[in-house]
C-alpha positions in Angstrom: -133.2 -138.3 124.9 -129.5 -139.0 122.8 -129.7 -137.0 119.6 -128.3 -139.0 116.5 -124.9 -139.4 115.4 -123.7 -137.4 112.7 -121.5 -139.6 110.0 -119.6 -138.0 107.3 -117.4 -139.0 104.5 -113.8 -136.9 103.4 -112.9 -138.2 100.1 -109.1 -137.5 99.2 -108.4 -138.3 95.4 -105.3 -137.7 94.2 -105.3 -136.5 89.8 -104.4 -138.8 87.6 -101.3 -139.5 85.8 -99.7 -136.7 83.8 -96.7 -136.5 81.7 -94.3 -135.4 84.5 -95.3 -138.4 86.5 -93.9 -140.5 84.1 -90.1 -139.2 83.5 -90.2 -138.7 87.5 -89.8 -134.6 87.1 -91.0 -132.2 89.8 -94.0 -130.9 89.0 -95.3 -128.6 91.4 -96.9 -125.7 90.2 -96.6 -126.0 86.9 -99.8 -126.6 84.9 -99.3 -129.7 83.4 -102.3 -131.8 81.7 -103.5 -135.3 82.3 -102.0 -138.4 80.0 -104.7 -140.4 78.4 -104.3 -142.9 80.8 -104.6 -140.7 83.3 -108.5 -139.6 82.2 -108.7 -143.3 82.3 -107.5 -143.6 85.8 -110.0 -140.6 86.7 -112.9 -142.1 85.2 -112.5 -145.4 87.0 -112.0 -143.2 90.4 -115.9 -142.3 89.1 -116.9 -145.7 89.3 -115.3 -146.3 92.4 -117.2 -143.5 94.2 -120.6 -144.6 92.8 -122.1 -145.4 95.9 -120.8 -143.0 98.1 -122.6 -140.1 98.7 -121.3 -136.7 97.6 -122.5 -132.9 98.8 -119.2 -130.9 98.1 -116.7 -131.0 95.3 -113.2 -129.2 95.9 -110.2 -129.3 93.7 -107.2 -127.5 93.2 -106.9 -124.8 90.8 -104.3 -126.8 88.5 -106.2 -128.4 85.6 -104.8 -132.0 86.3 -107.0 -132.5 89.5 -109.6 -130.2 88.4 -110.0 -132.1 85.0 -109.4 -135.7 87.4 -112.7 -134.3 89.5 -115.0 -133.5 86.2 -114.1 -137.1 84.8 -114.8 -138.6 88.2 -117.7 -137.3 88.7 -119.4 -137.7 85.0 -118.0 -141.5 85.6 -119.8 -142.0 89.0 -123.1 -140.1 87.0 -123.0 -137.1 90.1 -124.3 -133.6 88.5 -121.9 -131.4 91.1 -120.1 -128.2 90.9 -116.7 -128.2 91.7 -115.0 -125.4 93.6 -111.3 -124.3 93.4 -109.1 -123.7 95.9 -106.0 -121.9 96.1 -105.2 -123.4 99.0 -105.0 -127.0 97.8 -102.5 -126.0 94.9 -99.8 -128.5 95.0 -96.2 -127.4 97.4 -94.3 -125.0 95.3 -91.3 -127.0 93.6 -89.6 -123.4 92.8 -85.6 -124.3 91.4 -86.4 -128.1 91.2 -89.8 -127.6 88.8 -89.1 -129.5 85.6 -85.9 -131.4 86.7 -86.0 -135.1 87.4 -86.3 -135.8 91.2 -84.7 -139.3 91.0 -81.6 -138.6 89.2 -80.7 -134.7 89.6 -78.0 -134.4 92.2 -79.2 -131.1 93.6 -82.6 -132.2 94.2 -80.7 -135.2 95.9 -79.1 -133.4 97.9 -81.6 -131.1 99.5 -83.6 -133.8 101.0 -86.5 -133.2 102.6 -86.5 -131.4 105.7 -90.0 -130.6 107.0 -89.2 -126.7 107.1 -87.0 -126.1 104.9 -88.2 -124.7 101.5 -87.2 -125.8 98.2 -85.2 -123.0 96.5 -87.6 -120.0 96.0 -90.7 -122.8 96.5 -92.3 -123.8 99.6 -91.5 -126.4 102.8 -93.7 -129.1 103.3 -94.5 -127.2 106.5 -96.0 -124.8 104.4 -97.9 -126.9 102.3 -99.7 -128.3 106.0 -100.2 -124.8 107.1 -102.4 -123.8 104.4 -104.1 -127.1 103.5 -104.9 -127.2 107.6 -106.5 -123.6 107.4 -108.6 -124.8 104.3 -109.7 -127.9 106.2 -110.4 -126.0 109.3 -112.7 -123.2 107.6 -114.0 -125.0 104.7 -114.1 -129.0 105.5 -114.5 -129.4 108.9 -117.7 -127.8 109.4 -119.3 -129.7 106.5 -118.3 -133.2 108.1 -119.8 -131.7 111.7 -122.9 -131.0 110.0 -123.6 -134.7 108.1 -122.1 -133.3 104.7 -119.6 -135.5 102.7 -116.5 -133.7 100.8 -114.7 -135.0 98.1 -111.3 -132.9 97.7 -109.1 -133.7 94.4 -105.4 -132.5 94.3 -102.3 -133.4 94.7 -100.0 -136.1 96.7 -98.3 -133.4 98.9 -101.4 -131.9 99.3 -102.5 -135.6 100.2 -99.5 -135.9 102.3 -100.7 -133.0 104.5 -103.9 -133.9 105.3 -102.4 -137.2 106.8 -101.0 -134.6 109.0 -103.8 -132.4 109.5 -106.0 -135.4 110.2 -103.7 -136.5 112.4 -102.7 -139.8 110.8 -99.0 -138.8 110.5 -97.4 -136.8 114.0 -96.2 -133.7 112.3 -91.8 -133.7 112.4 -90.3 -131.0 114.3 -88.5 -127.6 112.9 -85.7 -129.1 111.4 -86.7 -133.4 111.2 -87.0 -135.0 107.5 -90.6 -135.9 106.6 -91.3 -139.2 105.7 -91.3 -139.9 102.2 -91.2 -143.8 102.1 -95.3 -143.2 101.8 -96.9 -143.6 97.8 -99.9 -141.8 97.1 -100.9 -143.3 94.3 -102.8 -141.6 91.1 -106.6 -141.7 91.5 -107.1 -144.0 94.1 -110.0 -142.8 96.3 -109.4 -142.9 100.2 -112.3 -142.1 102.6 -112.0 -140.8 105.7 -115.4 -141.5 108.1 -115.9 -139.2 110.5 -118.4 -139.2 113.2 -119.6 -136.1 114.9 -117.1 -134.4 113.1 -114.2 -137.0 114.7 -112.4 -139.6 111.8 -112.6 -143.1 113.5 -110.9 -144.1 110.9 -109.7 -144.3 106.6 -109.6 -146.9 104.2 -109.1 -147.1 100.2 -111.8 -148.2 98.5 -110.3 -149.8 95.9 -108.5 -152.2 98.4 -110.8 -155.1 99.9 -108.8 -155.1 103.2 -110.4 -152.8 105.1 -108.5 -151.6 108.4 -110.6 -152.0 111.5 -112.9 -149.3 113.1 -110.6 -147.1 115.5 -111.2 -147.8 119.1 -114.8 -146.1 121.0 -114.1 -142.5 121.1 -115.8 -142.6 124.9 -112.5 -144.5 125.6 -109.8 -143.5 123.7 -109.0 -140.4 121.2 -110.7 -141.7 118.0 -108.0 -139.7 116.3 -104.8 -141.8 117.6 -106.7 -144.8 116.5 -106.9 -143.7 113.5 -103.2 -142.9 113.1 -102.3 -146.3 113.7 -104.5 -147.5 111.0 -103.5 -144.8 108.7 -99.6 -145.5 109.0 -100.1 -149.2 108.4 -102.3 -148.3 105.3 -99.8 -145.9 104.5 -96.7 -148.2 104.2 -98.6 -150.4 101.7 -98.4 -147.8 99.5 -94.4 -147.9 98.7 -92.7 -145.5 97.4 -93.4 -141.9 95.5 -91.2 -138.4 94.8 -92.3 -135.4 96.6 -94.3 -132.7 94.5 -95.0 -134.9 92.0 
């Protein structure tokens, strides 16, 4: 006798806009709260997630994505606690918090190299190393087990789950990231997973909805995925790091 499939849902929501997002400074760390606009764009997140199912509420510890998850969920009318997590804290901006990342020369200058730490902050390697521990201990099981997760935090925190997820290869020591991808304020994406493999992502607030990855009895679900998560990814233009 086949046993049943087990589907899950991983909802990654970005917080909504703050302050800092607006005049384009690094934000990091730094506790900064939500504009009004940005409860707005968090509310209507809410209604986007309506119909989808939620078991498990994480966010970061930073009030901007802890406040984006309360507003979401009131809005969608789900009665949940929400857990925070160190782990999902945004990368650490260190020198560059405060200073705009489009104009200031230093920032300009430092690029982003996938190893390489911000002064006194963190790498984006870093940032994938403990958002892929969280995902492994905390996340993963849940989605084996039928459970779907909504996570709220940050865009590099976003950013490395495409990586942990394996939308996005990881660079090598010493290889830029790429930052041509936008991850835009409160815009829900799910990732479906089926016996605790994603077969695929899509944003719920788009009507185009990527095709189903290839039969995971034929192919690795997971590289099908990648190819639909890079093509959804370059829709999204443009966005600083640690923002």
């Amino acid at each position: 006798m086949t046993s049943a499939k087990t589907n899950a849902k991983l909802v990654i929501l970005r917080h909504g806009q703050t302050a800092h997002n607006v005049k384009s400074l690094m934000t990091g760390q730094l506790d900064v709260p939500l504009t009004r606009q940005g409860e707005e764009q968090a509310r209507e997140a809410g209604i986007l997630l309506k119909g989808v199912r939620i078991d498990k509420v994480y966010s970061s510890t930073l009030s901007r994505a802890f406040n984006t998850a309360a507003l979401a969920l009131k809005s969608a009318g789900k009665d949940l606690q929400i857990e925070k997590r160190a782990e999902i804290i945004e990368g650490d901006t260190g020198d560059f918090t405060g200073r705009n990342h489009k104009t200031d020369p230093e920032i300009l200058a430092h690029g982003r190299i996938y190893d390489q730490p911000m002064p006194n902050g963190e790498s984006d390697r870093d940032v994938v190393t403990r958002v892929r521990a969280f995902f492994e201990a905390e996340v993963l099981p849940r989605l084996q087990r039928g459970e779907n997760v909504m996570v709220v935090a940050h865009s590099g925190v976003a950013r490395a789950f495409d990586i942990v997820l394996g939308v996005d290869p990881e660079p090598a020591a010493g290889q830029p990231r790429d930052s041509k991808r936008r991850v835009p304020n409160a815009a829900p994406a799910i990732y479906d997973y089926e016996d605790g493999v994603m077969t695929g992502f899509r944003y719920i607030e788009n009507p185009k909805t990527p095709p189903a990855a290839p039969d995971a009895a034929n192919q690795n679900a997971q590289h099908g995925a990648q190819k639909q998560g890079k093509d959804a990814l370059k829709r999204r233009g443009n966005q600083g790091p640690g923002l």
